[in-house]
PyMOL Python script that loads the backbone (N, CA, C, O; Angstrom):
from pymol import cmd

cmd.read_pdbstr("""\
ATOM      1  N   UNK A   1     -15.513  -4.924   2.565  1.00  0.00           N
ATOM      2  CA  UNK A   1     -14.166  -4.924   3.060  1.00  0.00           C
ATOM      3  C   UNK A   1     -14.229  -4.904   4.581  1.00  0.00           C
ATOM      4  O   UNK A   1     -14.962  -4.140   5.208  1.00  0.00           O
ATOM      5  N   UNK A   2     -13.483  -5.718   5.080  1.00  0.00           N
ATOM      6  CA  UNK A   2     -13.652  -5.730   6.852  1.00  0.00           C
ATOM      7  C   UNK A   2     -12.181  -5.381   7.343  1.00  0.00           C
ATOM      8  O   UNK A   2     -11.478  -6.389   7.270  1.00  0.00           O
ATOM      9  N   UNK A   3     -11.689  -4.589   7.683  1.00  0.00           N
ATOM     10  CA  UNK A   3     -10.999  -3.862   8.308  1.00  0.00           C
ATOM     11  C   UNK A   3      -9.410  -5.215   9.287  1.00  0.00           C
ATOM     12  O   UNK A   3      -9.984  -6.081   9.948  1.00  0.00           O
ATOM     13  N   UNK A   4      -8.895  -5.259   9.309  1.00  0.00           N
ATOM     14  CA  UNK A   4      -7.828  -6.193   9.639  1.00  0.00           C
ATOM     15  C   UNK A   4      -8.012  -7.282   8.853  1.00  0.00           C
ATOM     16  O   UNK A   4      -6.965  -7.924   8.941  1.00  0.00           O
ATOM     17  N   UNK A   5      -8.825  -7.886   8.078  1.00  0.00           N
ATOM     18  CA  UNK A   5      -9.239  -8.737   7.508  1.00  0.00           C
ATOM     19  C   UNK A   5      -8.022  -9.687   6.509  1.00  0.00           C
ATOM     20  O   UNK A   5      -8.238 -10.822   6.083  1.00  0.00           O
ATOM     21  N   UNK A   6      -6.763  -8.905   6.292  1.00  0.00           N
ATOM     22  CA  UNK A   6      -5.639  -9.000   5.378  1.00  0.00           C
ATOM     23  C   UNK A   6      -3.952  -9.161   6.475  1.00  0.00           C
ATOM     24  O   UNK A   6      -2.779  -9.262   6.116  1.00  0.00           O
ATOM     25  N   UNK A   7      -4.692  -9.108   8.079  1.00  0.00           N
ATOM     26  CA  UNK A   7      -3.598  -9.141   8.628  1.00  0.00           C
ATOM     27  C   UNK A   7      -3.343 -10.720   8.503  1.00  0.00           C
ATOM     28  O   UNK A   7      -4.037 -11.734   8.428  1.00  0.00           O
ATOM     29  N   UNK A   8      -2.099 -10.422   8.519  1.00  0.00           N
ATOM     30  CA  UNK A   8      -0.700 -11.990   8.873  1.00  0.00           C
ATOM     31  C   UNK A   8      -1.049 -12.454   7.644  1.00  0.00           C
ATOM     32  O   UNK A   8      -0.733 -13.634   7.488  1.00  0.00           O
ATOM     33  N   UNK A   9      -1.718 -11.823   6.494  1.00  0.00           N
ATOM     34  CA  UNK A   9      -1.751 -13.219   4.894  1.00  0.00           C
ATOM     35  C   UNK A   9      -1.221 -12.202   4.226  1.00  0.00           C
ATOM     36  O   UNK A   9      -1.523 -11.016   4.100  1.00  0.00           O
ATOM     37  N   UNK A  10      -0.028 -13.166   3.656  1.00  0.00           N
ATOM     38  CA  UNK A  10       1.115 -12.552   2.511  1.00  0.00           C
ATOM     39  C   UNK A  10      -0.268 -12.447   1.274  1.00  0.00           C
ATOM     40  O   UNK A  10      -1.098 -13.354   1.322  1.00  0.00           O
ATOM     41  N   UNK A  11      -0.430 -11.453   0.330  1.00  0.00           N
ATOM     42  CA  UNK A  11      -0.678 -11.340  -0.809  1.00  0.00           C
ATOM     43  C   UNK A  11      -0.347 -10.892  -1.733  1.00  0.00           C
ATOM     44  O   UNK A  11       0.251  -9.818  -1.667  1.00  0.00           O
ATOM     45  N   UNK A  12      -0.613 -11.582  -3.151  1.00  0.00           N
ATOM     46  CA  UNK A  12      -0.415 -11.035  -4.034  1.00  0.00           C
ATOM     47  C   UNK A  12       0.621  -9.734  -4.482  1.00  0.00           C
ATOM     48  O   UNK A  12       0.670  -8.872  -3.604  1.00  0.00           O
ATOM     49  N   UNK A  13       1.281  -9.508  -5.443  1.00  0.00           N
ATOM     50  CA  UNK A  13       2.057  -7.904  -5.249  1.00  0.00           C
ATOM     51  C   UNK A  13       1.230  -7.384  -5.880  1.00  0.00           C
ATOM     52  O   UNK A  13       1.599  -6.214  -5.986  1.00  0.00           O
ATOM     53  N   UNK A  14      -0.103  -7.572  -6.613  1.00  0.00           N
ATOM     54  CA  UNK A  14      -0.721  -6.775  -7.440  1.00  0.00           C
ATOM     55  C   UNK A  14      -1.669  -5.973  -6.375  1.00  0.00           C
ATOM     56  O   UNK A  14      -1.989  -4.806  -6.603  1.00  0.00           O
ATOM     57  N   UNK A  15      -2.228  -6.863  -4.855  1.00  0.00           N
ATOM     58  CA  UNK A  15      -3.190  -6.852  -4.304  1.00  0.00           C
ATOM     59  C   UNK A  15      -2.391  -5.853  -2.850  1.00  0.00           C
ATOM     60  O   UNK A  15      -2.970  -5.048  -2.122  1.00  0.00           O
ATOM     61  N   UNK A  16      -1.212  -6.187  -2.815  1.00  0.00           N
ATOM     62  CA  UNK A  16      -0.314  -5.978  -2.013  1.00  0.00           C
ATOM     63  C   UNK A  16      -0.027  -4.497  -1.856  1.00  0.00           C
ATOM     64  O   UNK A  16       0.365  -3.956  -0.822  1.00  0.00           O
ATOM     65  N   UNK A  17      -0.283  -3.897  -3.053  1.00  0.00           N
ATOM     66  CA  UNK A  17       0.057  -2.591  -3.469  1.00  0.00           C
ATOM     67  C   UNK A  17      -0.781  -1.692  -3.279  1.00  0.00           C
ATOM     68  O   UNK A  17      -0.522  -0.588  -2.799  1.00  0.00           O
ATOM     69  N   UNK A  18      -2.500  -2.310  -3.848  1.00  0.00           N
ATOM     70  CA  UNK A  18      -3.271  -1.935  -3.669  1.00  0.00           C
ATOM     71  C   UNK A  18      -3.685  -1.804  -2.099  1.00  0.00           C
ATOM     72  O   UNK A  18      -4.665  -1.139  -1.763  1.00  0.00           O
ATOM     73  N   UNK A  19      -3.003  -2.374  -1.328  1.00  0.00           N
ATOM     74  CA  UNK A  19      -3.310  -2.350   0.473  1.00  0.00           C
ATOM     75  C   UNK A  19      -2.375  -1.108   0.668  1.00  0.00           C
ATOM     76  O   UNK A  19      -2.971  -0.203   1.251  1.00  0.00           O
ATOM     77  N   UNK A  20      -1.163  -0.829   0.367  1.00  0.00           N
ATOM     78  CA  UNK A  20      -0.153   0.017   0.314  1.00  0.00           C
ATOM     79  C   UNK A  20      -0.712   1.519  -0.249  1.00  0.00           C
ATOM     80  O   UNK A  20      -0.855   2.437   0.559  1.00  0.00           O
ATOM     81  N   UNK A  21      -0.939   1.658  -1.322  1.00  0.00           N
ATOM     82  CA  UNK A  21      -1.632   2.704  -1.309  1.00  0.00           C
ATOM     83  C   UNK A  21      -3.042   3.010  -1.102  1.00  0.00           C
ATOM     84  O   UNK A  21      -3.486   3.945  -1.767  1.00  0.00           O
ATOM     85  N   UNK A  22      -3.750   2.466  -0.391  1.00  0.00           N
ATOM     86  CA  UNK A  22      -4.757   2.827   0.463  1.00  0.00           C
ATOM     87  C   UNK A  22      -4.595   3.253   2.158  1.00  0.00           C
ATOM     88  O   UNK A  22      -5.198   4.168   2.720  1.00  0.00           O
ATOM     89  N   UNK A  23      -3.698   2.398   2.717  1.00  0.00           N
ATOM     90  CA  UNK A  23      -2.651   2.653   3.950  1.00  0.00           C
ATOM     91  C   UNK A  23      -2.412   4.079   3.522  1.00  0.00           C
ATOM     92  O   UNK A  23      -3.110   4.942   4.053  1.00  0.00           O
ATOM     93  N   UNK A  24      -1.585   4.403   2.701  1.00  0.00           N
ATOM     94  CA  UNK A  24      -0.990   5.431   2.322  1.00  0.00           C
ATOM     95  C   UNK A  24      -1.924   7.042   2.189  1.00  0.00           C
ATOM     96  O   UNK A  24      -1.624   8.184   2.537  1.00  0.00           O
ATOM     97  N   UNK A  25      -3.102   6.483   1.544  1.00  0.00           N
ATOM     98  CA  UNK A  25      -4.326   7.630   1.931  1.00  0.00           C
ATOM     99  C   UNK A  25      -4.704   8.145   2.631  1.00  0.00           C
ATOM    100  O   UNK A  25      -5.287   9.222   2.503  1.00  0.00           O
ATOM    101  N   UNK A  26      -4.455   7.414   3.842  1.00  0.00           N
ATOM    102  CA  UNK A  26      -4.949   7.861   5.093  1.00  0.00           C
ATOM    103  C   UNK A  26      -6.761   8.296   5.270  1.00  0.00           C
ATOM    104  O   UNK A  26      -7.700   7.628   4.839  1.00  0.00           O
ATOM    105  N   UNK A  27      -6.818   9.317   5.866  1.00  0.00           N
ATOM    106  CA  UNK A  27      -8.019   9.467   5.718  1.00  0.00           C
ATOM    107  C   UNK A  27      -8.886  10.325   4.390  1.00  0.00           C
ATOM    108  O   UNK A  27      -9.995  10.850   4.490  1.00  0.00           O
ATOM    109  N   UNK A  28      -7.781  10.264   2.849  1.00  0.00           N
ATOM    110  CA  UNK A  28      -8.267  10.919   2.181  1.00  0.00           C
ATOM    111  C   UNK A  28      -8.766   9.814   0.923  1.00  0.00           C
ATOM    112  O   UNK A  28      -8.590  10.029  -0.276  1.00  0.00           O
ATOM    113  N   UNK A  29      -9.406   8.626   1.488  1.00  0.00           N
ATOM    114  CA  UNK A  29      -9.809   7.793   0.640  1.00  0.00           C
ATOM    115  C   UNK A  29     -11.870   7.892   0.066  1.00  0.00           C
ATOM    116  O   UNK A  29     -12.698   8.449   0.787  1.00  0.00           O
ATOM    117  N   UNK A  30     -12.171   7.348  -1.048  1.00  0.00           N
ATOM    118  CA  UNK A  30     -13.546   7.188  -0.852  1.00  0.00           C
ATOM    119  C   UNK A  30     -13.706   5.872  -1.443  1.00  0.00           C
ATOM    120  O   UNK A  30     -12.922   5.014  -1.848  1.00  0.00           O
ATOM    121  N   UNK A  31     -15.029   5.989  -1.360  1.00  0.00           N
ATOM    122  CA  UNK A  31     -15.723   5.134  -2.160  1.00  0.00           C
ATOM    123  C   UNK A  31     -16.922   5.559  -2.845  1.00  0.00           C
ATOM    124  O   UNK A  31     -17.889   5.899  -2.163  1.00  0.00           O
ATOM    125  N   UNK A  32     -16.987   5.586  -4.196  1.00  0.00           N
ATOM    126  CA  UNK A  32     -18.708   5.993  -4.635  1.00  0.00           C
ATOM    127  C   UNK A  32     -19.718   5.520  -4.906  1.00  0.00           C
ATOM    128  O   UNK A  32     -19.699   4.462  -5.534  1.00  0.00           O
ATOM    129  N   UNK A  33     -20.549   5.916  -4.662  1.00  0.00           N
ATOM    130  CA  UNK A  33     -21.982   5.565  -3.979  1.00  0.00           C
ATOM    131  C   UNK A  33     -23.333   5.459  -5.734  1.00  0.00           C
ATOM    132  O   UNK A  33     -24.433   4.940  -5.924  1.00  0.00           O
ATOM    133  N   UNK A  34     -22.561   6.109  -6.416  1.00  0.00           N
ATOM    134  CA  UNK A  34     -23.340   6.420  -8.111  1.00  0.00           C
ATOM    135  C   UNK A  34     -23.830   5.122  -8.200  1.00  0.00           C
ATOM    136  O   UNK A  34     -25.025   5.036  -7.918  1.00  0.00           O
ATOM    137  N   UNK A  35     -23.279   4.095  -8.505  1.00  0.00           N
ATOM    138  CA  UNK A  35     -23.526   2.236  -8.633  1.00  0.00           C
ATOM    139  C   UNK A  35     -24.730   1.910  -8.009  1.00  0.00           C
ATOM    140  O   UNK A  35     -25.580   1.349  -8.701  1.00  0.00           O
ATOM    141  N   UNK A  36     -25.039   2.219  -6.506  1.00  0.00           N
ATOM    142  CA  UNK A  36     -26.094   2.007  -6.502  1.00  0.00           C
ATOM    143  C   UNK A  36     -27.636   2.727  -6.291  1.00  0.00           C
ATOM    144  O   UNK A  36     -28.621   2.267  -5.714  1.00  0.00           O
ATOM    145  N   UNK A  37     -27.466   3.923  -6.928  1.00  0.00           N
ATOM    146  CA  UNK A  37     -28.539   4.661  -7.243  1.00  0.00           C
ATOM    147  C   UNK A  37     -29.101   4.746  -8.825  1.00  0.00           C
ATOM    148  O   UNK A  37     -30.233   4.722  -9.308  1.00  0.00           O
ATOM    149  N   UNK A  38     -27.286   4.897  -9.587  1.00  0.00           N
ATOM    150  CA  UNK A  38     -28.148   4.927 -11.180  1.00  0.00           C
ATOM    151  C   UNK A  38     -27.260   3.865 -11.804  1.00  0.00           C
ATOM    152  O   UNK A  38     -26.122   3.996 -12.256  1.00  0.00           O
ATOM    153  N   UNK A  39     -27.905   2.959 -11.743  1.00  0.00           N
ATOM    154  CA  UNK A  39     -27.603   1.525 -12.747  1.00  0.00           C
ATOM    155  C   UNK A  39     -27.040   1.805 -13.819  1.00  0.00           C
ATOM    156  O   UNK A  39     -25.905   1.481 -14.170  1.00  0.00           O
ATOM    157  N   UNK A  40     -28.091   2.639 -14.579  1.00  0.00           N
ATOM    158  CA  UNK A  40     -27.501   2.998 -15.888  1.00  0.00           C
ATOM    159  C   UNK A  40     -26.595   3.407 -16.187  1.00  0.00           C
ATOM    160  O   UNK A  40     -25.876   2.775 -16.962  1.00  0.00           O
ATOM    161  N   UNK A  41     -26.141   4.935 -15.590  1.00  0.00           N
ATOM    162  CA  UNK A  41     -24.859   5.392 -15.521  1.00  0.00           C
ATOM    163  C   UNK A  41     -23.860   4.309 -15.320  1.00  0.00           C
ATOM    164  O   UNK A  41     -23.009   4.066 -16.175  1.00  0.00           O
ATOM    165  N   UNK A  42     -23.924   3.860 -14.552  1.00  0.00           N
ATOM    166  CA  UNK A  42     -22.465   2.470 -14.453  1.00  0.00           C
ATOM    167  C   UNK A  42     -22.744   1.384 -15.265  1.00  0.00           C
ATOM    168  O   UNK A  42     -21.747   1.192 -15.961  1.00  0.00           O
ATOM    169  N   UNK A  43     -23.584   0.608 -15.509  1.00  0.00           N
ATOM    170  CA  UNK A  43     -23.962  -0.676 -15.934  1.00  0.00           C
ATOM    171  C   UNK A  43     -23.338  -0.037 -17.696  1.00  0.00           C
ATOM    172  O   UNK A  43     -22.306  -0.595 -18.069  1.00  0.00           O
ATOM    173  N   UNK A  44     -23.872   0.932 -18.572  1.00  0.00           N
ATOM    174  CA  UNK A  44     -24.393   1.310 -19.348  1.00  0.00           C
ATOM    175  C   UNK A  44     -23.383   2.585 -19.931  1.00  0.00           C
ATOM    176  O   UNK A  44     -23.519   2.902 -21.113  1.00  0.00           O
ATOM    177  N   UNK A  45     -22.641   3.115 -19.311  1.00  0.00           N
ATOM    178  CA  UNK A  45     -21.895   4.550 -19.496  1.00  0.00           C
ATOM    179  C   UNK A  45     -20.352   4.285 -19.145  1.00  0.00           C
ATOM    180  O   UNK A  45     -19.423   4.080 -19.927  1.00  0.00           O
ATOM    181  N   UNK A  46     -20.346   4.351 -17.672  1.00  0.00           N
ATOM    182  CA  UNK A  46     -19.216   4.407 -17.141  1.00  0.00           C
ATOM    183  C   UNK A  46     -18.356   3.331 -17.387  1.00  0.00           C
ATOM    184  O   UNK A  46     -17.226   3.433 -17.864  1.00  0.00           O
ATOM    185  N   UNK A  47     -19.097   1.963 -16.942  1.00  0.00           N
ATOM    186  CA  UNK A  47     -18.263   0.621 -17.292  1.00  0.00           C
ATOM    187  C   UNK A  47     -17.972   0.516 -18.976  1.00  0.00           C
ATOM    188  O   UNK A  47     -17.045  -0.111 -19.488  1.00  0.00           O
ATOM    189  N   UNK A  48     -18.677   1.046 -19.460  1.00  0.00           N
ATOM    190  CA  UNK A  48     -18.620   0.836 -21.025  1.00  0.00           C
ATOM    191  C   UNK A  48     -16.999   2.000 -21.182  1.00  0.00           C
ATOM    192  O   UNK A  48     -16.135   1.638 -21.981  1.00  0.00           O
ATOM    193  N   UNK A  49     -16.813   3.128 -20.477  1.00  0.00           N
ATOM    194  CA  UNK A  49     -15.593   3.793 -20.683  1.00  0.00           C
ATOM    195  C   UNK A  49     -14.541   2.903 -20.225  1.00  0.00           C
ATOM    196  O   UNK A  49     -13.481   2.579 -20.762  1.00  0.00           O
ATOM    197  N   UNK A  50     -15.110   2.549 -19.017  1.00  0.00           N
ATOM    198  CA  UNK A  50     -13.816   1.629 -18.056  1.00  0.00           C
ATOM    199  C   UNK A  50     -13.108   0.857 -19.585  1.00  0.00           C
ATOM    200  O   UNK A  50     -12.179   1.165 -20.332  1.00  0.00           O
ATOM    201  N   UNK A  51     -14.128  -0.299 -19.543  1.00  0.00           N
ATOM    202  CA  UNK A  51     -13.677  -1.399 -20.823  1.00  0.00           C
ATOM    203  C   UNK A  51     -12.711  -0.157 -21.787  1.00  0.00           C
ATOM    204  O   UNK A  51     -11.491  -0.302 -21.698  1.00  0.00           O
ATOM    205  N   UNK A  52     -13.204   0.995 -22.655  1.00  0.00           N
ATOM    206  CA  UNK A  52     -12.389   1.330 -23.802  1.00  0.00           C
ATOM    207  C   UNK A  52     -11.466   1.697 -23.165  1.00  0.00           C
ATOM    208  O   UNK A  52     -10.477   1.609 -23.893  1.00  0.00           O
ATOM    209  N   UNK A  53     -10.995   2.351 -21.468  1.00  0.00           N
ATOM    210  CA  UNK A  53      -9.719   2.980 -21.100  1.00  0.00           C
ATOM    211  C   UNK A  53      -8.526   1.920 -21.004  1.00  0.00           C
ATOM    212  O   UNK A  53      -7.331   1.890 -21.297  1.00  0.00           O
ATOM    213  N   UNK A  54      -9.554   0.996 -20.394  1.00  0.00           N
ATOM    214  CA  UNK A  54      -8.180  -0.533 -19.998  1.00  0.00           C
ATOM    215  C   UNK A  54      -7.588  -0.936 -21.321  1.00  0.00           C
ATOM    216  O   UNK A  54      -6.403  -1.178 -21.550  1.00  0.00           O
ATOM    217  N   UNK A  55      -8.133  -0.955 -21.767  1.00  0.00           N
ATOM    218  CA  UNK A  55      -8.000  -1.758 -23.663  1.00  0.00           C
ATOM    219  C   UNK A  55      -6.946  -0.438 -23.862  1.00  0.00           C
ATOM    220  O   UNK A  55      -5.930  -1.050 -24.189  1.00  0.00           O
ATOM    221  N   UNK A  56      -6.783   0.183 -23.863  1.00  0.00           N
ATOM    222  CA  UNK A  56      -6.179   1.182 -24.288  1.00  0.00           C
ATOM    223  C   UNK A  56      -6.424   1.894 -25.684  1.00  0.00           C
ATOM    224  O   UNK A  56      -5.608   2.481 -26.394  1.00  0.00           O
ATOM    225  N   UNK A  57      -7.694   1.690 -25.862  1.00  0.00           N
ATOM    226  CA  UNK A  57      -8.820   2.459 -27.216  1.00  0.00           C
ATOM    227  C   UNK A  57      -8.686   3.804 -26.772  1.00  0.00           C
ATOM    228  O   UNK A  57      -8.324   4.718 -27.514  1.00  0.00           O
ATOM    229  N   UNK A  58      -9.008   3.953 -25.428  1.00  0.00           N
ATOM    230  CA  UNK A  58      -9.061   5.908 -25.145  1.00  0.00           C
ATOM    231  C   UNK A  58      -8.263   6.417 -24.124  1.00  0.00           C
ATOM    232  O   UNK A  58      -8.297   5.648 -23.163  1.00  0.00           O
ATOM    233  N   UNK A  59      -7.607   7.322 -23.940  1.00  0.00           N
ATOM    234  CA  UNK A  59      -6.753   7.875 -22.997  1.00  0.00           C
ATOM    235  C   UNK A  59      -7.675   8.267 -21.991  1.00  0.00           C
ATOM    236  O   UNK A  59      -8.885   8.045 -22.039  1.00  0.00           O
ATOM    237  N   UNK A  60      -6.918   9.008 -20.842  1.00  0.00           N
ATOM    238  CA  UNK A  60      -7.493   9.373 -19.732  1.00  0.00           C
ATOM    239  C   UNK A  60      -8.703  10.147 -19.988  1.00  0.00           C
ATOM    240  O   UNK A  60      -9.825   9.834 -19.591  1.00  0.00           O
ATOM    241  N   UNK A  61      -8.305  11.528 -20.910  1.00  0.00           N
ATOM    242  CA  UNK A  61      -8.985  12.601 -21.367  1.00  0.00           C
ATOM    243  C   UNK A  61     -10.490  12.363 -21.968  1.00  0.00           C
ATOM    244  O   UNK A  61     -11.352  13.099 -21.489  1.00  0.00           O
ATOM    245  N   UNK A  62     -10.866  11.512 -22.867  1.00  0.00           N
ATOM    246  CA  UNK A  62     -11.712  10.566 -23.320  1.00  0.00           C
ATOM    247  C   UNK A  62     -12.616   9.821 -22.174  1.00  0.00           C
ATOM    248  O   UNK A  62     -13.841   9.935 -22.213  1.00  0.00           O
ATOM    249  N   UNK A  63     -12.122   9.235 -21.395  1.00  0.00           N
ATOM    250  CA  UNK A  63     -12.444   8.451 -20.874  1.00  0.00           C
ATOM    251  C   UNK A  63     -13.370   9.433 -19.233  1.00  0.00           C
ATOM    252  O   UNK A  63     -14.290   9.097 -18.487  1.00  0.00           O
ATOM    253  N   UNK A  64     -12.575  10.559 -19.313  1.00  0.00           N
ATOM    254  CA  UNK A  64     -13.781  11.444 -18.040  1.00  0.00           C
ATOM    255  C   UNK A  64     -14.470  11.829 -18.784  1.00  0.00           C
ATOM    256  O   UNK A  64     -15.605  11.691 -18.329  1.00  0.00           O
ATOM    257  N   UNK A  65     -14.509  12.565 -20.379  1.00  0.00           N
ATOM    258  CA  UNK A  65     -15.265  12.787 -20.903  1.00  0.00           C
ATOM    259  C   UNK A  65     -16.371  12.161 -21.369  1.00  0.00           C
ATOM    260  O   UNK A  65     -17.501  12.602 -21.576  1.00  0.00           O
ATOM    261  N   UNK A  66     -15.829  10.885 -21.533  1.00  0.00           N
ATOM    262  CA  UNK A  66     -17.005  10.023 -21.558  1.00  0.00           C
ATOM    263  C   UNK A  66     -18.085   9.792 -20.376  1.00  0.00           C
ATOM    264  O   UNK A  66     -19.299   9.974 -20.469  1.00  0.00           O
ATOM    265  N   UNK A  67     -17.456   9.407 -19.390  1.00  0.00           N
ATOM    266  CA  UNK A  67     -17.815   9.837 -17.675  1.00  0.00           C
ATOM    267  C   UNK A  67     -18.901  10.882 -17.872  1.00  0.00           C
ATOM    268  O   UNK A  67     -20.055  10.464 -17.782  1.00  0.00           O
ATOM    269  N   UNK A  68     -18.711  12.223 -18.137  1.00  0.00           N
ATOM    270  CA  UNK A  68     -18.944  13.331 -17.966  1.00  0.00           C
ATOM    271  C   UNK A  68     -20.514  13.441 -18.205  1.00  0.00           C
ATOM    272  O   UNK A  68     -21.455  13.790 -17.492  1.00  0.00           O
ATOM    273  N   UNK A  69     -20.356  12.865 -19.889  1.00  0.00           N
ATOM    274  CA  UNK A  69     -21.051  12.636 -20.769  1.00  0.00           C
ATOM    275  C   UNK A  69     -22.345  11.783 -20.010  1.00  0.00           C
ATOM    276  O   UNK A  69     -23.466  12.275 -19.872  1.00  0.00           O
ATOM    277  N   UNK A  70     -22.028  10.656 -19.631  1.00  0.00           N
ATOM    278  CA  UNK A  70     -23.285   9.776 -19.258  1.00  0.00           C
ATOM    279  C   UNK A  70     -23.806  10.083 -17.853  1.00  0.00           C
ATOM    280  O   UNK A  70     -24.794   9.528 -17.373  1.00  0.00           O
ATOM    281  N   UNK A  71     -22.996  11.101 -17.169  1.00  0.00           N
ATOM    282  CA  UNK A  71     -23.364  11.855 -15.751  1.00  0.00           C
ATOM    283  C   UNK A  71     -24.506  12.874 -16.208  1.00  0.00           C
ATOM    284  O   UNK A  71     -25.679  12.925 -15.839  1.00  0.00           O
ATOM    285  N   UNK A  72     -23.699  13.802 -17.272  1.00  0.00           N
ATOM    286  CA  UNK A  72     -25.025  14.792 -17.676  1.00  0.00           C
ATOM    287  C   UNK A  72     -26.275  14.215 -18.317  1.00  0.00           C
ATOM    288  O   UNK A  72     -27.381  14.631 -17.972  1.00  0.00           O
ATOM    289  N   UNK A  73     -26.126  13.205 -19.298  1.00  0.00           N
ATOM    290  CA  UNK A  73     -27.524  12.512 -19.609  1.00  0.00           C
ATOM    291  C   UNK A  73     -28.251  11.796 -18.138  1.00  0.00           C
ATOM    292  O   UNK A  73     -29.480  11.866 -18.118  1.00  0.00           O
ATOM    293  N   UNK A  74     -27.790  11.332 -17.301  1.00  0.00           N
ATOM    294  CA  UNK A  74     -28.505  11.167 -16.342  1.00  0.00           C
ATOM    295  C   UNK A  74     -29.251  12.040 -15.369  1.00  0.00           C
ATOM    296  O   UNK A  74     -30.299  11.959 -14.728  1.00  0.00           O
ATOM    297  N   UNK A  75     -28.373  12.823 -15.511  1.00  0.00           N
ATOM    298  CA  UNK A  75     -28.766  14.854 -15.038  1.00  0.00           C
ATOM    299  C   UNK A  75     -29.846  15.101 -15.327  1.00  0.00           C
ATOM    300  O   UNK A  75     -30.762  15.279 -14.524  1.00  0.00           O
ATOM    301  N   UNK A  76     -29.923  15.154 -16.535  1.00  0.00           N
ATOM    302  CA  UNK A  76     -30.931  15.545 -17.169  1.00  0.00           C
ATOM    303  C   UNK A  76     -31.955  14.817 -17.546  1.00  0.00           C
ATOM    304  O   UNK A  76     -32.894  15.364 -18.125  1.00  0.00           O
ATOM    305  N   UNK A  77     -31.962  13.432 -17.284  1.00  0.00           N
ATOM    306  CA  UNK A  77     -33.120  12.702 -17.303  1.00  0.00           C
ATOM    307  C   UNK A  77     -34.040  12.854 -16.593  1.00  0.00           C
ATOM    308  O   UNK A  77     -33.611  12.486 -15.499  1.00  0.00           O
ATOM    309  N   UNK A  78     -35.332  13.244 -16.433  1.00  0.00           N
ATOM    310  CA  UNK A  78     -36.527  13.722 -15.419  1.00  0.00           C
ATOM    311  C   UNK A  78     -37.053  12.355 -14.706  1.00  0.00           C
ATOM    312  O   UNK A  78     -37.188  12.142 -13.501  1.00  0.00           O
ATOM    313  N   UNK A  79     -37.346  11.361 -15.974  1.00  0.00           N
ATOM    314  CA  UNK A  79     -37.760  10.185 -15.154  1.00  0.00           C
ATOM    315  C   UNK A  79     -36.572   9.101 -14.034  1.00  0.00           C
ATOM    316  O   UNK A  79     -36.714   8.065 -13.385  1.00  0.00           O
ATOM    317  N   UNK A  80     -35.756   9.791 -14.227  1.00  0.00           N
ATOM    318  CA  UNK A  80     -34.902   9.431 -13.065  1.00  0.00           C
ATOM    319  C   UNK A  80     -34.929   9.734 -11.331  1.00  0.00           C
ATOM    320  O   UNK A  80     -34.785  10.876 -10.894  1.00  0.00           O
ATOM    321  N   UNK A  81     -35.074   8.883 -10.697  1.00  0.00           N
ATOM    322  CA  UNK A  81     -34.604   9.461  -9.228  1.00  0.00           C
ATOM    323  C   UNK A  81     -33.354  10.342  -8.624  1.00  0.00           C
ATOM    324  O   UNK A  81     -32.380   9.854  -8.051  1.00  0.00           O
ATOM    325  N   UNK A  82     -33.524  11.394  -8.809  1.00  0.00           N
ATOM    326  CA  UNK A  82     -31.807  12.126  -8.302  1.00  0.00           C
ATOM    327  C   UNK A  82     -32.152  12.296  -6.150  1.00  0.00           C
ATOM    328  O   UNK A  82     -32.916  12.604  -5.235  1.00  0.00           O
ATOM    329  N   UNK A  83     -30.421  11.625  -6.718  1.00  0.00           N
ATOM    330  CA  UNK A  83     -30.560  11.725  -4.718  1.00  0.00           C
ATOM    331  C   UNK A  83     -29.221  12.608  -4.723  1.00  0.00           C
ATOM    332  O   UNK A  83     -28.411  12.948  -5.585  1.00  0.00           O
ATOM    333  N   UNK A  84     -29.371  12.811  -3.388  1.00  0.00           N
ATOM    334  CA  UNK A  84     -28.129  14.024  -2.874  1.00  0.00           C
ATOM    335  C   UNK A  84     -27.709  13.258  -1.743  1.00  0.00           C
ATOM    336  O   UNK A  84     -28.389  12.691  -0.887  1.00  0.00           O
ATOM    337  N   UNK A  85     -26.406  13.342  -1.895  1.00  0.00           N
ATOM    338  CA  UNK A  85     -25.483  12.572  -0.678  1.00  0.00           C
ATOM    339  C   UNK A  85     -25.513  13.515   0.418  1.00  0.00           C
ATOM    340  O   UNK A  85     -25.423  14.711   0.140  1.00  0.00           O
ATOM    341  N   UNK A  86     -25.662  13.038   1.998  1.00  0.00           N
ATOM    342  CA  UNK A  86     -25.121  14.327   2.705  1.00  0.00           C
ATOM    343  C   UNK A  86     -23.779  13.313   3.336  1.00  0.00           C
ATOM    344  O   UNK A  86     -23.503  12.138   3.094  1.00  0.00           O
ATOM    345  N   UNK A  87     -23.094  14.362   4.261  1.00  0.00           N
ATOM    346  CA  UNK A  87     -21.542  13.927   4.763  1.00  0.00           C
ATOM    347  C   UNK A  87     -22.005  12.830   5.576  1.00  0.00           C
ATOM    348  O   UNK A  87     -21.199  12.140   6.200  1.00  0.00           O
TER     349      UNK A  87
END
""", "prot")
cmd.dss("prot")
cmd.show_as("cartoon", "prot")
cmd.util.cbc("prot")
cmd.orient("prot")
């Protein structure tokens, strides 16, 4: 994402909104960093919840739990690399 990159071009209202409430965040926005340390977890866990939440197979509740779920198996995997974010 490059920063003015969206000035003077009308978009989308779907995309439009999404500029709107990020504006709106101010400085209480993120981005996470999990994607590219444990593949698995996202490739394999998380995206696999994403897909059942959108579909509307699982509610919110389900769907961190599921989260939760493929965070602690990665936790606890030894042959894994665990990294620690600093600020």
């Amino acid at each position: 994402m490059v920063a003015g990159a969206t000035d003077g071009v009308e978009l989308p209202y779907g995309l439009s909104t999404v500029v709107k409430a990020l504006d709106a965040s101010g400085t209480n926005g993120f981005n996470w960093v999990y994607n590219n340390y444990y593949r698995k977890l996202e490739r394999n866990l998380v995206d696999a919840a994403c897909g059942e939440f959108f579909s509307g197979r699982i509610g919110p509740a389900e769907f961190l739990d599921q989260c939760q779920k493929g965070a602690d198996s990665i936790a606890q995997d030894s042959s894994i690399k665990k990294y620690k974010r600093t600020a």
